[in-house]
Residue, then its C-alpha position, 0 to 999 in steps of 0.5 A: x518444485x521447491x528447487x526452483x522456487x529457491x533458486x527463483x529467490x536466491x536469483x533475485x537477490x543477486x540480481x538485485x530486484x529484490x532490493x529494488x522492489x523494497x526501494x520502490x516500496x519506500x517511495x511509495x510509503x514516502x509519497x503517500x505520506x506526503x499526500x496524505x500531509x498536503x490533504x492534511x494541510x489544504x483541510x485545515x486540520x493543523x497549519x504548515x509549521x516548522x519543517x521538524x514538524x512536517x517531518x515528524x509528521x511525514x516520519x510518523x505517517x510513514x511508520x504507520x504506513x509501513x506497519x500497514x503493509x508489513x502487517x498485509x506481507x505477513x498476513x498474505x505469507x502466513x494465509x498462503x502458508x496455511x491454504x495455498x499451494x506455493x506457487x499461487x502464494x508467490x503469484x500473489x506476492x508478486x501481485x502485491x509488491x508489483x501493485x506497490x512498486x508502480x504505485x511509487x512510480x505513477x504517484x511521484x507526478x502527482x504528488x509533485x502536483x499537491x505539494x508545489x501547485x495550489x490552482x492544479x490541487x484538486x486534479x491531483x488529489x481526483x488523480x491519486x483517489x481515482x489511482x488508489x480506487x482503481x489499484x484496489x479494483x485489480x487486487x481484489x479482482x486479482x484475489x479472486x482470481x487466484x482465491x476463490x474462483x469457484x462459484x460456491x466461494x463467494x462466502x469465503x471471499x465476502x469473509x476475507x474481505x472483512x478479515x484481510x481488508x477492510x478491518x486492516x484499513x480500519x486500524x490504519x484509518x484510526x491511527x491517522x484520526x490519532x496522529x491528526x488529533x495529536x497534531x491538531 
């Protein structure tokens, strides 16, 4: 059993997937922030500036971005540390680096869209909303799945989410309410 969990590891990470799935998390960190800079700017929180400003701001977004899902990988590896057995803990992992993996490749498109295009904007911005609510959906189907399949969990999957999801996306919600507000 755990001989063929190291060699499953130490297999994609000569195989190079490895670092692909960190690439396409990147991209995924990169085009969200770049999303979140063109809402930010057809709002009207703070006008288009220099380009060092856009990339300090990019930069900064993208730090906060990146905290948030390396604070989910460490959370899911120390949970599935604690109470799951090794094999539903790497189906979950995987589940949570495939789901930001194709979230960079199915955003690039759109966010082209909100950066470049000003009549098509708000399709875009449905498009990547509509995306995010929908890749949500899945994990947390996903979760549960995996999690608390048994009919007398519903507590404990009421309990994670506050713990492991909403209280997370509080903390990201108020770093960006920070950065808008030192930027405006």
């Amino acid at each position: 059993m755990f001989g063929n969990r190291s060699q499953t590891i130490s297999g994609e990470l000569f195989t190079g997937q490895v670092p692909n799935v960190l690439l396409f998390c990147i991209q995924t960190i990169l085009l969200t922030s770049i999303v979140i800079y063109c809402n930010a700017v057809n709002a009207g929180i703070f006008q288009e500036e220099s380009p060092s400003k856009m990339f300090i701001f990019l930069g900064l977004a993208a730090l906060l971005l990146s905290l948030f899902i390396i604070y989910k990988y460490l959370t899911y590896y120390f949970i599935g540390y604690i109470f799951l057995d090794k094999e539903t803990e790497q189906q979950w992992i995987d589940t949570f680096s495939s789901a930001i993996s194709l979230s960079g490749v199915i955003l690039f498109f759109p966010t082209l869209i909100l950066f470049y295009a000003g009549k098509i904007y708000v399709y875009g911005v449905y498009f990547i909303l509509l995306y995010f609510i929908f890749i949500q959906i899945v994990l947390l189907y996903r979760q549960f799945v995996l999690f608390f399949n048994k009919k007398n969990s519903l507590l404990y999957f009421i309990l994670y989410l506050c713990t492991q999801e909403i209280i997370p996306l509080f903390l990201l919600y108020n770093g960006f309410v920070y950065l808008f507000n030192a930027k405006g």
